[in-house]
Backbone as a ProteinNet text record, in pm:
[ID]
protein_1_A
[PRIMARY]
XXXXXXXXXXXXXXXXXXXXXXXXXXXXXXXXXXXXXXXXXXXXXXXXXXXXXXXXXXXXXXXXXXXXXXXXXXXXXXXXXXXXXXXXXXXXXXXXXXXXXXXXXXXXXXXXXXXXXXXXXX
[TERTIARY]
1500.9	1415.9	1463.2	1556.4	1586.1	1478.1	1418.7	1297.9	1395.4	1498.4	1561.2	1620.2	1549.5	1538.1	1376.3	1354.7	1202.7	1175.2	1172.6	1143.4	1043.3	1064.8	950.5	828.6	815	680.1	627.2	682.5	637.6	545.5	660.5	607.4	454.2	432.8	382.7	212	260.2	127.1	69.4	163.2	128.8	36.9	106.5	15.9	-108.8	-129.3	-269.1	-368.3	-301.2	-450.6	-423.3	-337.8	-374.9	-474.1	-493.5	-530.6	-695.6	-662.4	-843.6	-905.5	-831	-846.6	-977.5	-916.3	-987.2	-1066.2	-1128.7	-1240.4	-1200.1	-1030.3	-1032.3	-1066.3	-1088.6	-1156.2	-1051.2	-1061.5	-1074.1	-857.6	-791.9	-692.8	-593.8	-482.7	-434.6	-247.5	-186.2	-70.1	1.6	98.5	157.7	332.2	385.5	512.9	570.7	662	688.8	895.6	927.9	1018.7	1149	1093.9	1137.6	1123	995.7	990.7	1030.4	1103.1	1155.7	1238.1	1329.1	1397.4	1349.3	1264.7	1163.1	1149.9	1090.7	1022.7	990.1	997.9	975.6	836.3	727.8	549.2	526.9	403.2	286	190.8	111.9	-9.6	-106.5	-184.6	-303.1	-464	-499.3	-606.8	-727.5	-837.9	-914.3	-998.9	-1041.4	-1119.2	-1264.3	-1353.1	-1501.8	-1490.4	-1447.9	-1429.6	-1307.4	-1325	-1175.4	-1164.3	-1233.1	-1211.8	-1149.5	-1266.1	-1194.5	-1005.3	-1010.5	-881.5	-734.6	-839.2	-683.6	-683.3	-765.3	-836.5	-690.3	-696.7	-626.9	-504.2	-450.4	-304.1	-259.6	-317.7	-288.3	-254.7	-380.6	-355.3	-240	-175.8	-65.7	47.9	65.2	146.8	198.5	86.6	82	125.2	83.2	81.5	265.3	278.9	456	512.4	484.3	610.5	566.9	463.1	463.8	505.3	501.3	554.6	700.6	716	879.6	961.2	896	971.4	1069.9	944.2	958.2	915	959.2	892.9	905.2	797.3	800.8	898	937	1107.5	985.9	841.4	792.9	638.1	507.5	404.1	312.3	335.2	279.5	127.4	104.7	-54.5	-102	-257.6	-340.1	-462.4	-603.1	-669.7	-764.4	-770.7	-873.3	-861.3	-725.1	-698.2	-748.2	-779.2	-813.9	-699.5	-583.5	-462.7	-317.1	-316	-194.1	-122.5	6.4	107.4	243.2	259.2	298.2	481.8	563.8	695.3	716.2	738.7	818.1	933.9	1034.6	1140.8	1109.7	1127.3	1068.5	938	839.8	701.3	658	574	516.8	353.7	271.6	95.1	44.5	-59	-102.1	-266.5	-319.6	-452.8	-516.3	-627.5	-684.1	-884.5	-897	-1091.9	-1084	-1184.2	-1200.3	-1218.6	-1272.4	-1278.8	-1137.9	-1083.2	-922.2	-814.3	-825.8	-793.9	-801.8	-923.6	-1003	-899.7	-899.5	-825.1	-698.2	-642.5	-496.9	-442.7	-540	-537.6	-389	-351.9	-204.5	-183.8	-281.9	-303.6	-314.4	-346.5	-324.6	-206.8	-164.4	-33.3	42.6	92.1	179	150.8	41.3	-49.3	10.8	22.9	73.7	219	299.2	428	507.6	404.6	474.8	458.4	382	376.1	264.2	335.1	268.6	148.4	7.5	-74.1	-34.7	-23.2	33.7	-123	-144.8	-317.4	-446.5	-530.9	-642.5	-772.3	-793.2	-896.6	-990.2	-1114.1	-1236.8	-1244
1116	999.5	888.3	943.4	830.2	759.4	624.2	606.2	523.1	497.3	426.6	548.8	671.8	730	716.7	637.1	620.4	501.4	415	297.4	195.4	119.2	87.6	26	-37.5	-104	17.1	133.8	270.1	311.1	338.5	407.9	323.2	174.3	92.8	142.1	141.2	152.5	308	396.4	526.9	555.3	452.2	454.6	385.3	255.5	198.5	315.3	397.2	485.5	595.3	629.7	708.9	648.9	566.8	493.6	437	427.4	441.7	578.5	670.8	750.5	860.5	788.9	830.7	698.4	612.8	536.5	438.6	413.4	271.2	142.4	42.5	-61.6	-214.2	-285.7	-468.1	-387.3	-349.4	-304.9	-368.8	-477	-551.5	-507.7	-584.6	-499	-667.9	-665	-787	-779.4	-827.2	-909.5	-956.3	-905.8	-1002.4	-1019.8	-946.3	-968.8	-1118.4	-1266.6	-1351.8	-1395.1	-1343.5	-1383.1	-1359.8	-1206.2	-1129.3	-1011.5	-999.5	-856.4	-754.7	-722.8	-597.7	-513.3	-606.9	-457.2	-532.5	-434.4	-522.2	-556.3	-471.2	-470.2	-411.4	-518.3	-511.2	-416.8	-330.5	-245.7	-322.1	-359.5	-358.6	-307	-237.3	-191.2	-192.2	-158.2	-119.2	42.8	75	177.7	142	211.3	192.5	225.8	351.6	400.2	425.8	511.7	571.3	661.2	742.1	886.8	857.9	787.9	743.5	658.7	567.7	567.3	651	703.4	863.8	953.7	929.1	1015	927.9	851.6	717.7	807	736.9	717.7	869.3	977.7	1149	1194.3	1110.2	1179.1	1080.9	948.4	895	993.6	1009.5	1091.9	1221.6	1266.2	1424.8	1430.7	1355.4	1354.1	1279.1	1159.8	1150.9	1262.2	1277.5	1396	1515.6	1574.9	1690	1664.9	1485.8	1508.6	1425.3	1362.3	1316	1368.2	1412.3	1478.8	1353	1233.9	1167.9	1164	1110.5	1103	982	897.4	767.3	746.4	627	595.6	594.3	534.1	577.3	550.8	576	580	516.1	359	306	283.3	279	270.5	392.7	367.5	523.3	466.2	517.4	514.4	488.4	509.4	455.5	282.4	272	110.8	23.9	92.4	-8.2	-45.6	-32.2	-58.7	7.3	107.3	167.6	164	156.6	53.9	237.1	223.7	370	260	288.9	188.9	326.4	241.1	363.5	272.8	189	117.6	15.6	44	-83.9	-117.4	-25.8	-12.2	12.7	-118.5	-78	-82	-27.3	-15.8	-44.3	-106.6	-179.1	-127.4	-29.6	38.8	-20.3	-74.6	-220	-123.3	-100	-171.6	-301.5	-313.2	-484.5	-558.3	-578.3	-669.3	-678.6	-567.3	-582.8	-681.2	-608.9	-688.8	-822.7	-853.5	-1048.3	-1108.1	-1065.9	-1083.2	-1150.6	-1068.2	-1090.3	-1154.3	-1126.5	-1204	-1211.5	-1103.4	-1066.6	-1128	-1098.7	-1176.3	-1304.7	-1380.1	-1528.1	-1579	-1488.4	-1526.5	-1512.9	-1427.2	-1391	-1487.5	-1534	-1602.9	-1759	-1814.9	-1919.4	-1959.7	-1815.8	-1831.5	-1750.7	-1816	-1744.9	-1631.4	-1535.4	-1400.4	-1380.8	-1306	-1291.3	-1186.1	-1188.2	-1083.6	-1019.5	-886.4	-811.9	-720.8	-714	-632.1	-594.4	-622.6	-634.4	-590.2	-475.9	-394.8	-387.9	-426.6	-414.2	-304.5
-51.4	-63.3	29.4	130.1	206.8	311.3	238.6	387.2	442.3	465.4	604.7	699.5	689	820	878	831.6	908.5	918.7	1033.1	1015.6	966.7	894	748.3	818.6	951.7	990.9	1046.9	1127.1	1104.3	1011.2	851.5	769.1	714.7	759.8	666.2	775.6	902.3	979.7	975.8	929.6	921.9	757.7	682	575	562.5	661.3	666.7	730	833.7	878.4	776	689	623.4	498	486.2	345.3	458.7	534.8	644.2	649.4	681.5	674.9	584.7	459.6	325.8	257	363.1	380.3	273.7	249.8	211.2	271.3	158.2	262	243.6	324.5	265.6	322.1	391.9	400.4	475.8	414.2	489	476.6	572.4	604.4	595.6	517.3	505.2	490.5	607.7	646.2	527.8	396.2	345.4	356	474.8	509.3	459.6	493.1	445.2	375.2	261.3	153.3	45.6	44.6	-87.3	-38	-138.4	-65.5	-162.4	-192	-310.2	-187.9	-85.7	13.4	167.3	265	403.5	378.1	347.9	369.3	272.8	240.3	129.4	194.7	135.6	231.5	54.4	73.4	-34.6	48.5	-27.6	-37.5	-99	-112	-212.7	-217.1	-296.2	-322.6	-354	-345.1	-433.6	-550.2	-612.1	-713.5	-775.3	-921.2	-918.8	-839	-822.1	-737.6	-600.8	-499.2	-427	-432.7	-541.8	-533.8	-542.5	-645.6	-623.1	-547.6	-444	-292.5	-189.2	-231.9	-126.3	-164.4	-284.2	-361.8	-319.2	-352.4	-340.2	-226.6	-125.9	26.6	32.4	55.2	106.1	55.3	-63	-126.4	-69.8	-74.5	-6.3	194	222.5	400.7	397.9	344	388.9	357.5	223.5	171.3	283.3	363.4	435.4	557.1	599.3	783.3	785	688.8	648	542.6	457.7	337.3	202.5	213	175.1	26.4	-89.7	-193.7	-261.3	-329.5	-327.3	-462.2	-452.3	-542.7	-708.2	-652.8	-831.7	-804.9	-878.6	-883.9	-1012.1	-975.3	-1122.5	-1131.1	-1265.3	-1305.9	-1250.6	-1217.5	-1254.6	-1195	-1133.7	-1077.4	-1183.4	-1313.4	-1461	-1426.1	-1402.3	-1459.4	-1366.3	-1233.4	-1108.5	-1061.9	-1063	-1014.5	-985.7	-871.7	-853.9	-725.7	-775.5	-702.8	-615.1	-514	-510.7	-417	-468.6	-383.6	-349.9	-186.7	-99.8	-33.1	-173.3	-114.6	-29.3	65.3	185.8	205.8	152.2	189.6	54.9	15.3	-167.4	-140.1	-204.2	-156.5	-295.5	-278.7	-392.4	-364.7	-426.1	-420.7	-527.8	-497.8	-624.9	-647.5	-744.3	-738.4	-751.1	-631.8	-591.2	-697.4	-807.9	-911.9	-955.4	-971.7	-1023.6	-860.8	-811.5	-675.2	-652.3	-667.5	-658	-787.3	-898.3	-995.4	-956.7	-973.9	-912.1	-776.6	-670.9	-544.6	-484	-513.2	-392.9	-296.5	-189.4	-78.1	-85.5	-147	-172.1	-240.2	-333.6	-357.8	-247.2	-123.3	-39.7	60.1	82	150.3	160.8	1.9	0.1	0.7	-3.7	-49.2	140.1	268	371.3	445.7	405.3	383.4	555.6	657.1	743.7	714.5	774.4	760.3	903.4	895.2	1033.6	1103.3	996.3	1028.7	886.2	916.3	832.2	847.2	825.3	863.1	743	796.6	688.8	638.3
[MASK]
++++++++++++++++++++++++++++++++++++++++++++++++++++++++++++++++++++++++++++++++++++++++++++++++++++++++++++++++++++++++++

C-alpha cells in the first residue's frame, strides 16, 4: 500500500481521468498541501446516480490496484448514501450525488480556508 512510490499529483491526475472516464461530472482537483497534513489533493466529484457512482468509486479502485498495485488505506460510505470517500493517503476522493455535494460544499470550505483549485472539469 505504499503510494509514496507514486507520486501523489500523479496519482491525483491519473484518478481525475479515471473518474472522467466513467462520465463523472462537476470534477475538481484541489491543492490542499498548506492547508492540512490529511492528504496532498482533494479529487471531489459527482455522479448522476448511484450506479453511476459506484461505476466511478469501482473503476478508480480496480484500475490503481491493476497498473500500481495499489490498495486504498480505506473505503468509506457507500454509493446508497450519496457519499463515498476512497483515501489513498496522499490522495483522498470524495464521490458526492450533487444534492449531497451542494450540501456539504467541500469546495467552499477548502476554498475559504486557502485551498488551491489545480483543475476543474465540467
Amino acid at each position: 500500500m505504499a503510494v509514496k512510490t507514486l507520486d501523489s499529483f500523479k496519482l491525483s491526475r491519473e484518478i481525475v481521468n479515471l473518474i472522467a472516464d466513467k462520465k463523472g461530472e462537476d470534477i475538481v482537483l484541489l491543492d490542499i498541501r498548506e492547508q492540512t497534513i490529511i492528504a496532498d489533493y482533494f479529487i471531489i466529484c459527482s455522479g448522476g446516480s448511484e450506479r453511476q457512482l459506484k461505476a466511478i468509486v469501482d473503476g478508480i479502485d480496480e484500475e490503481i490496484k491493476k497498473e500500481h498495485q495499489i490498495d486504498p488505506r480505506s473505503i468509506e460510505g457507500d454509493a446508497k448514501t450519496g457519499w463515498v470517500l476512497i483515501d489513498y493517503v496522499d490522495v483522498v476522493i470524495h464521490a458526492f450525488a450533487p444534492e449531497i455535494r451542494h450540501y456539504y460544499n467541500l469546495e467552499g470550505f477548502w476554498a475559504e480556508n486557502g485551498a488551491s483549485v489545480m483543475l476543474k472539469m465540467q
